[in-house]
C-alpha positions in Angstrom: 124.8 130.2 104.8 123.0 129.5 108.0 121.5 132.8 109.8 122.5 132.9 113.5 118.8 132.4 114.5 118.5 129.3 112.8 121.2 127.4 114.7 118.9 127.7 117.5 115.6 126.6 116.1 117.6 123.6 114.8 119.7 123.5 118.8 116.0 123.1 120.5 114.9 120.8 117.1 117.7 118.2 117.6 116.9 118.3 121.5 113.4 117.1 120.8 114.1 114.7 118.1 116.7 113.3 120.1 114.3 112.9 123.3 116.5 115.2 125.5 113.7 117.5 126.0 109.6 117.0 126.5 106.9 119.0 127.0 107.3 120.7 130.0 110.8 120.9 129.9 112.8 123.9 130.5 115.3 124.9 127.8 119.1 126.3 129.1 118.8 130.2 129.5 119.0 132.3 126.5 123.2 133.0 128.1 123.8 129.5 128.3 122.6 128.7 124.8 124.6 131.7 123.5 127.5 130.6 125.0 126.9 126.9 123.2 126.0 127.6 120.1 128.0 130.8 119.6 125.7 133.5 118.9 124.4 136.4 120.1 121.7 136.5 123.1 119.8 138.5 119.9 120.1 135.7 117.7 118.5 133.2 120.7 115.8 135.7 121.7 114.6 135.3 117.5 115.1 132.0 117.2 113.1 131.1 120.6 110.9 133.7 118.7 109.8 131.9 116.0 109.7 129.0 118.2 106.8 130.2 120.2 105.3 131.7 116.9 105.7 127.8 115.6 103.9 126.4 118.8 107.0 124.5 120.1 107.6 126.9 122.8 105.7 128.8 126.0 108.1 131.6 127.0 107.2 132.4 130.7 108.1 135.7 131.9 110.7 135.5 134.4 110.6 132.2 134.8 112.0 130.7 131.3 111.3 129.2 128.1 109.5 125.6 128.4 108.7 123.2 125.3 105.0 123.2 124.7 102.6 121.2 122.0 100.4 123.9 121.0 100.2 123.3 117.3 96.4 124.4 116.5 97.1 127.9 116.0 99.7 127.8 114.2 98.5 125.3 111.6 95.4 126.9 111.0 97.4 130.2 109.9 99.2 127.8 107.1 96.2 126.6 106.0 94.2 129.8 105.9 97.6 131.2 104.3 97.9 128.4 101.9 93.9 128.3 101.3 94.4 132.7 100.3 97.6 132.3 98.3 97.0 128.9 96.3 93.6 129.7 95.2 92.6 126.3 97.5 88.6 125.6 96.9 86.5 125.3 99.2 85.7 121.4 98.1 89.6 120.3 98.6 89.4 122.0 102.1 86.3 119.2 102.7 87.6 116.8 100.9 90.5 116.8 103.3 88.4 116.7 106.2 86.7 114.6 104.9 89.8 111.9 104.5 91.0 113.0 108.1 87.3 112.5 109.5 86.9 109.0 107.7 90.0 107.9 109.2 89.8 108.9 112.8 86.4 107.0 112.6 88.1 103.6 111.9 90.1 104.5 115.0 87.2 105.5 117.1 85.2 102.5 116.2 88.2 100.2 118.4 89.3 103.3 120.6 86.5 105.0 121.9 85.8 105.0 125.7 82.2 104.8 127.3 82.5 108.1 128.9 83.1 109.5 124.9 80.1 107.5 123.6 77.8 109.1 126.0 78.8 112.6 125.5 78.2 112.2 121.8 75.0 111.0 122.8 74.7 113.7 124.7 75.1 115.8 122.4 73.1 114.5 119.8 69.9 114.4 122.4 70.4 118.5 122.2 70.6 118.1 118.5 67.1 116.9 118.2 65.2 118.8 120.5 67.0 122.0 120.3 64.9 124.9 118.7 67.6 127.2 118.1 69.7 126.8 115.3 73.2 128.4 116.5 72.9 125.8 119.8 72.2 122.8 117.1 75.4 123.8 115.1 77.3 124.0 118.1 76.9 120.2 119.3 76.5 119.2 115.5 80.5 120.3 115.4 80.9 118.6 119.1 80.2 115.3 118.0 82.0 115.5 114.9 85.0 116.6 117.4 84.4 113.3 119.2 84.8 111.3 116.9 88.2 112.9 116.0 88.7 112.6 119.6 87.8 109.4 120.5 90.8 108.5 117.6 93.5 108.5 120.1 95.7 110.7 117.5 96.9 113.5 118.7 98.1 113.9 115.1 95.1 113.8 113.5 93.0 115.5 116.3 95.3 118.6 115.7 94.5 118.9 112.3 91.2 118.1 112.1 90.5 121.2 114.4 92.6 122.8 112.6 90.8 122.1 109.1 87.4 122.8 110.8 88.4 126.1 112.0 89.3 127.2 108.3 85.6 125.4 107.0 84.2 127.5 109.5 85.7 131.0 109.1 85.7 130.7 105.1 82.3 128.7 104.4 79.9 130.7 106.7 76.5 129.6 107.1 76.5 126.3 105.5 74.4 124.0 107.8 71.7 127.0 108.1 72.0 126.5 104.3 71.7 122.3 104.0 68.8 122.7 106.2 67.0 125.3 104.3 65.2 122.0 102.9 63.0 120.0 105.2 64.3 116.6 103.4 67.8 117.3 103.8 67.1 118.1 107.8 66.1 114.5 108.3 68.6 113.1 105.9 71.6 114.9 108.5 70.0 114.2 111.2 69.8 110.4 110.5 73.8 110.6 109.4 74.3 111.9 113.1 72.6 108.8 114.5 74.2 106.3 112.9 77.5 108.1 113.2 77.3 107.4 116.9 75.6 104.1 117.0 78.6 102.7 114.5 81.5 103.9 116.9 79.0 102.5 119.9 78.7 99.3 117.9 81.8 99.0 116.3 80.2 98.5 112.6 82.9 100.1 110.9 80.5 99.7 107.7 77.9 102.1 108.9 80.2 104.8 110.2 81.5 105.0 106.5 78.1 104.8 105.3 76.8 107.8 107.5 79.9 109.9 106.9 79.6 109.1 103.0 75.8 110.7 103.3 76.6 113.6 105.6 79.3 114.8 103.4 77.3 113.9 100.0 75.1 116.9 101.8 78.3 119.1 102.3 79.2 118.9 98.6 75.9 119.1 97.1 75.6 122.4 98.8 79.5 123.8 98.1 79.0 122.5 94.2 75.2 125.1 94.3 
């Protein structure tokens, strides 16, 4: 039997499958909704609840409750969750990344605007000259993030960030490890290069080549 609360997370559900509401939209007030769906005000207090806890919703204090798109946080507690619980490895969670990077890069190579292309060029200009590890990770993930970016799926962008939040938390320290050997330091670095120049040429060919190297790095050093 259906609990109370759920009738409203399906209520506001059906409204944005059915393109009544958007993002931004306000939702009717917690009385009005009680009064529709025949609940309490309780029941549509926890279901708008769990709502906001999903990422649908942004509950504005004396204002109302509005329907929101902020997905990131919410998926990156499932995936930590399922990564603690499932016994997930750390090479699935790359693998995975892997397959969502690899695909947002045969978007980028057709999608990508100018203004994208430089700031991964940008960013790759502080990559090589930069003396301070922690400031070379940082725009190492920022043109990785690009790339996702420059996809033009929201979809995909959301979980990649996602995915890469969990790498990070859980495998701690693993460029600082890869680069512990000179070799492999030029090796990354070149993968970074042609990363750009493929989505700058549209050579579709080299992207998957560079990405196929970089993460040949990332699994030699999660299978050590």
């Amino acid at each position: 039997m259906e609990k109370s609360y759920e009738k409203v997370v399906d209520y506001v559900q059906k409204q944005i499958l059915d393109g009544v509401c958007r993002t931004g939209d306000k939702l009717p007030s917690e009385r009005e909704m009680a009064q529709q769906l025949n609940v309490s005000r309780t029941s549509v207090r926890e279901g708008l609840r769990i709502l906001e806890q999903m990422g649908a919703l942004y509950c504005q204090q004396g204002s109302g409750n509005y329907i929101t798109g902020n997905f990131e946080s919410t998926l990156i507690r499932v995936m930590t969750l399922m990564f603690a619980v499932e016994g997930t490895t750390y090479r699935e969670i790359s693998e995975f990344r892997y397959a969502l990077e690899s695909q947002a890069l045969s978007l980028a190579v057709h999608h990508a605007t100018e203004e994208q292309i430089e700031e991964m060029e940008y960013h790759m200009s502080i990559l090589e000259t930069s003396m301070e590890e922690n400031i070379r990770s940082r725009h190492d993930k920022k043109i990785h993030y690009l790339v996702a970016e420059a996809s033009h799926n929201n979809y995909l962008i959301v979980n990649f960030l996602a995915l890469t939040q969990v790498m990070d938390q859980y495998v701690k320290d693993m460029r600082v490890r890869i680069l512990s050997d000179a070799k492999n330091r030029e090796g990354l670095m070149q993968t970074h290069k042609d990363l750009i120049k493929a989505v700058r040429d549209k050579d579709i060919r080299l992207g998957h080549d560079a990405l196929d190297r970089h993460y040949i790095y990332i699994y030699q050093y999660l299978d050590s």
